[in-house]
N, C-alpha and C positions, 0 to 999 in steps of 0.2 A: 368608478367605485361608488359614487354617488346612485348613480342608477342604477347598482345590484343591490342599493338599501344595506350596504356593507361597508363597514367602517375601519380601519386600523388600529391595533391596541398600544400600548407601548412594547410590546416583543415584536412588533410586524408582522403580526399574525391577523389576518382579516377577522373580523366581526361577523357571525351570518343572521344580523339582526338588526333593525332599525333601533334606537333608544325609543321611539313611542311602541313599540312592539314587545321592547325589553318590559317596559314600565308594566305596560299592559299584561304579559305574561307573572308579573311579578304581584302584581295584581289578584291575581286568578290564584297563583299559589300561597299564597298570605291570607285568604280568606277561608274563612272557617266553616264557609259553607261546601261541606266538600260533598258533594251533590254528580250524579251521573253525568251529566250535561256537564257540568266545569272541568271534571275530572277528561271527558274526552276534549275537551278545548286545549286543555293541557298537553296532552298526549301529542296533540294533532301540531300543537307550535313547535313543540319539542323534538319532536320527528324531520318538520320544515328546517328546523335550524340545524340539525345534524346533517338532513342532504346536502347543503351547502356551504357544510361549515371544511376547510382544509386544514385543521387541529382535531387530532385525536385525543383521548384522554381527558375530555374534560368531566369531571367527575362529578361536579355541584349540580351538570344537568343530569348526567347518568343517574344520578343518584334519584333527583326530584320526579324522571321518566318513571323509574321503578315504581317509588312511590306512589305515582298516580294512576299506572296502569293495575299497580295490586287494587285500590281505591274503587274505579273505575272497573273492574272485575267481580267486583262483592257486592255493587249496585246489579251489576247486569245477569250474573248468575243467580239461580237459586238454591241455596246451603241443603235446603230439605230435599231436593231431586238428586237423588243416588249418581245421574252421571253429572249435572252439572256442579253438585258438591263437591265430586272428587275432581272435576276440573278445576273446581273455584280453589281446594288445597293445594294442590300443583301452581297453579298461581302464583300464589300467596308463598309457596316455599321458595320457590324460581327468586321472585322481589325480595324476599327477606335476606336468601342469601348472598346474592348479590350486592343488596345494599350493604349489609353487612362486609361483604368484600370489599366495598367501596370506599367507603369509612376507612377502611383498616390501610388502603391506598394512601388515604387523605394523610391519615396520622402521619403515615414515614415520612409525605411528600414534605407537610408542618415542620415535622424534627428532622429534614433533611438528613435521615438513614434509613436504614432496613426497619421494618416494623416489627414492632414487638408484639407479644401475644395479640389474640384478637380481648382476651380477656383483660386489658390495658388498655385495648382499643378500647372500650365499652366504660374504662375511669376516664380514660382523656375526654370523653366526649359525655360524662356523666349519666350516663346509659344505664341501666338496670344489668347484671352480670349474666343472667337470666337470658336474654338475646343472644350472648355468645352462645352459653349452649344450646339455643335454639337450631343458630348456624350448624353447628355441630355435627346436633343431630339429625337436620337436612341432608349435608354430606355425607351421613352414611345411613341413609333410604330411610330414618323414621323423622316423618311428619309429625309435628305438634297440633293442639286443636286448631280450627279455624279462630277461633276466637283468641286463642296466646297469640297466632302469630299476628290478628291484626292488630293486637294491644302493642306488640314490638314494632310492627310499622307506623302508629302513631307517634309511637315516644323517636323512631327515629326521624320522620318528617318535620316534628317541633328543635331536633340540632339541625336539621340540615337547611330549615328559614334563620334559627339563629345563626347561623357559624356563616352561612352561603349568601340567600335571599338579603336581609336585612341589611350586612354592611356595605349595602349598593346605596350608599344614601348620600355620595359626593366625600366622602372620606373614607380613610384606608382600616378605621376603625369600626367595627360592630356595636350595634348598641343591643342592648338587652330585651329580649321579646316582652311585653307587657300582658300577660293572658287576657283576654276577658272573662267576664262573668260566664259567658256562654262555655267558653273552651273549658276553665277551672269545672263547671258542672259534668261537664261531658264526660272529665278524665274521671270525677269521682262517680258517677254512673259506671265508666267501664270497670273500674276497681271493685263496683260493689257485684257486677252482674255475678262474679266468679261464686258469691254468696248467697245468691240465690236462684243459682242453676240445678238442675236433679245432681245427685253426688254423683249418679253414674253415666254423666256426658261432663266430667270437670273435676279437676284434681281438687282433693278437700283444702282450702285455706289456709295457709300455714302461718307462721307468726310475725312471718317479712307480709305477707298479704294486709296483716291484720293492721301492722306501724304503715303501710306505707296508705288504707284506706283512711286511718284517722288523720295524717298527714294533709290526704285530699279534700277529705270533708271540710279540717280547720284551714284550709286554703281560700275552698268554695266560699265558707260565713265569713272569713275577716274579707274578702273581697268585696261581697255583697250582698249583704245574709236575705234579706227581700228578696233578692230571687231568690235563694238558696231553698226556701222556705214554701215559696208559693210554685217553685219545680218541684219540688221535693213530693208536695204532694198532687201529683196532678200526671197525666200520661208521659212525660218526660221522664220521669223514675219509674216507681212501680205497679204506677194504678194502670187496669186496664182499657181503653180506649173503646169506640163504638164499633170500631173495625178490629178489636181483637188482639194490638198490640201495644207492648210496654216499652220503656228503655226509647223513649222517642227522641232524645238529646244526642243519642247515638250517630251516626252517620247512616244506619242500617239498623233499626226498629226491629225488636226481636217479639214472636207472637207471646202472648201473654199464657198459653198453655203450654209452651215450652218452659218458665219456668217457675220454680220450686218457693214460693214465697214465705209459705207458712214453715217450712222446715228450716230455713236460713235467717229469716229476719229478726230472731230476737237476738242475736249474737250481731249482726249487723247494725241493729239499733243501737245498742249497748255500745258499740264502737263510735256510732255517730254522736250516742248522748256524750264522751268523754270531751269531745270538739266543742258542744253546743254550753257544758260547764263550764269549759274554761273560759268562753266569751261573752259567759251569762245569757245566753239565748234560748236556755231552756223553755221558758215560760211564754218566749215570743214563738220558737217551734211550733207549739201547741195552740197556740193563737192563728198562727198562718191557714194550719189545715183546719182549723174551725171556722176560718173567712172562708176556706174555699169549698166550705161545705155548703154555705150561706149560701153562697154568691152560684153558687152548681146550678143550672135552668133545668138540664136534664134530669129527671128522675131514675136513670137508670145509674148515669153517672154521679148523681149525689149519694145512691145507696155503695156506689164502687169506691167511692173519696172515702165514706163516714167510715165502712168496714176498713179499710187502709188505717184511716187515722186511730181508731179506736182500738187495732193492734200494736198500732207506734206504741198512742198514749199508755195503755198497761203495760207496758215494758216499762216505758220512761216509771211510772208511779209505781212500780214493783221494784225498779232497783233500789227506792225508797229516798229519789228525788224528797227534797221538803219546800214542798212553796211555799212565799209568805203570806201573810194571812190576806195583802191586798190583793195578791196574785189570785188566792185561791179562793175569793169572792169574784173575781173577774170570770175564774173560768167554772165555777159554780153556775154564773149565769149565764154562759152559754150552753151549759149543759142542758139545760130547762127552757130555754129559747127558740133552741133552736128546732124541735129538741131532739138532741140523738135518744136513737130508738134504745142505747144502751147505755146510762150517764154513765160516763168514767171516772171522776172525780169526786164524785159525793162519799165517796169512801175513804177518803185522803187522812181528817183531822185524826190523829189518834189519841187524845186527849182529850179531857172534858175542858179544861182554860180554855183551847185552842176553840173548840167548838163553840163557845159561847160567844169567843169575841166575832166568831166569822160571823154568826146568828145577827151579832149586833151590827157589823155592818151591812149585812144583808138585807136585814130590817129597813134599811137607807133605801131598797131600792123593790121593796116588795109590795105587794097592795097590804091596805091597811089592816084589811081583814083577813091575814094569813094568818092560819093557825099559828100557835104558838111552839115554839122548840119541844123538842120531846124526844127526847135520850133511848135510843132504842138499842137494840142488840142486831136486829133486823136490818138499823141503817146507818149503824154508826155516829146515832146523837144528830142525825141532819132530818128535817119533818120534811114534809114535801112539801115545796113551794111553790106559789104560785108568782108570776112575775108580771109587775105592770109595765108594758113595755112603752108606754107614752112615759112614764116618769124619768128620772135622769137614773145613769148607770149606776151614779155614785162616784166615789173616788176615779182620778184618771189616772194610773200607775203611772204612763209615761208618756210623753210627748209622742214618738215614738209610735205608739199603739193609739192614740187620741188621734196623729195622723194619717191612719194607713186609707 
């Protein structure tokens, strides 16, 4: 027994796995890097242990095979080539509904009866209701986009490490998956992509799309809003890259003229901004993609960053965000700094109090010989200023931003 690297279970049913081979494979499926190369490592353990396994039905691997081979098929095809697309669909429907068959196995075998709808199957297992009908509509010859079905093989690869993978940890109990930062961005990248596809390769966003992206977003910032902020604005979301594509946090990088930015993102925005209120990170948003305009070496890519950010920002300051007044000398002086080609914020105060007091603490951080304040129609009571940048900022809002 020892020599076939196979072990006994307690049903007496051989093992076709060494445990350093288990760990190993358990390994490869747990990581987040789900990459061509892991995806066929996967494939390939998982095939070895079925030739030699004498138990049928084991479903946790059936399931994880699926998964990895749709995975592994959407790195190696290409979507845009007319036969390997409709290959890479065929795929991708084959794993989906088989997984979804599988699952729906798992439930009966769990509640020890006949399974209930698959639409049951998809509450027991906390699943989007959305996959069922995907199944569905597999089963009788209509394919969903490539992009739906691979958003439902993600969301069923994250039950099948919870419920499967995970509770291999020396007890009969599961523990709970802990996302990371990486995984939380990813799922809200794929949420968002639906919003900023052409309308006419993507079902228009409905209102479940809408609660379940601001969902993602307020997941992504309370987990770890630093990244949340410095992906956000940068080739990981939706700036374009020097090779041409966006959505880089994806598993599968989608080209940046495939999709539709200017027509979806102010609705997008406005969904993210609700996240970013409620954790007060509005201010700090605005700050991230202003560092990472600084901080950009390339000129091609600093004028792709500042146009990105400079669409965010006037959304954010049109829905009639109100910063305070230290906030909106901070980012006053980054305006003029740095300096975008377009300032976004020198239009903000709408008030003449408000306007005086920023002037004044302005004045904290300007050269001595700056003109004087001068109330225009032209610019909204803000003169132009000139900024010394050897002098201190001024006020430090917050540790936080003192730190970055």
């Amino acid at each position: 027994m020892g020599g076939n690297r196979q072990f006994v279970s307690k049903d007496n049913s051989c093992l076709p796995f060494h445990p350093k081979q288990w760990r190993y494979l358990k390994e490869l499926v747990t990581n987040d890097d789900i990459n061509q190369e892991n995806s066929k490592k996967i494939i390939d353990l998982l095939i070895a242990m079925e030739q030699r396994d004498s138990v049928e039905g084991r479903l946790g691997l059936a399931l994880t095979y699926e998964i990895y081979n749709a995975f592994y098929h959407l790195h190696k095809l290409d979507r845009n080539n007319n036969t390997e697309g409709a290959a890479l669909q065929s795929v991708l429907a084959c794993a989906l509904q088989r997984s979804v068959n599988h699952l729906h196995d798992v439930y009966g075998h769990l509640e020890g009866g006949p399974s209930p709808t698959y639409k049951k199957t998809m509450e027991y297992f906390k699943l989007p209701g959305v996959v069922a009908a995907y199944r569905n509509d597999i089963a009788h010859g209509k394919y969903p986009t490539v992009d739906s079905m691979v958003d439902a093989i993600v969301e069923i690869r994250k039950v099948v490490i919870d419920c499967y993978w995970k509770p291999f940890e020396g007890t009969s109990k599961g523990t709970k998956i802990e996302e990371g930062k990486e995984t939380l961005f990813a799922d809200f990248v794929r949420k968002s992509r639906a919003f900023i596809l052409p309308s006419n390769t993507s079902p228009t966003p409905n209102e479940e799309d809408e609660r379940l992206l601001k969902e993602m977003a307020l997941k992504a910032i309370e987990c770890d809003f630093t990244y949340f902020g410095k992906s956000f604005f940068s080739p990981a979301f939706a700036i374009e890259d020097v090779d041409g594509y966006s959505l880089k946090a994806l598993p599968e990088p989608v080209l940046h003229s495939g999709l539709d930015i200017n027509n979806g993102l102010n609705r997008l925005v406005l969904l993210i901004y609700q996240a970013l209120k409620k954790t007060g990170n509005v201010f700090y948003f605005c700050i991230y993609g202003l560092q990472e305009i600084a901080q950009e070496s390339s000129e091609v890519m600093r004028q792709r960053k500042e146009a990105f950010f400079n669409s965010c920002a006037r959304i954010i300051v049109g829905s009639g965000h109100w910063f305070s007044i230290s906030e909106t000398v901070q980012l006053l002086k980054w305006d003029y700094t740095l300096p975008l080609t377009e300032p976004v914020f020198e239009n903000m105060p709408s008030t003449v109090r408000d306007n005086k007091r920023i002037v004044l603490e302005l004045k904290k951080i300007m050269n001595s010989d700056c003109e004087e304040f001068d109330a225009t129609p032209e610019n909204d009571g803000l003169s132009s200023i000139k900024i010394n940048k050897c002098k201190p900022w001024g006020k430090v809002v917050i540790d936080k931003y003192e730190k970055y």
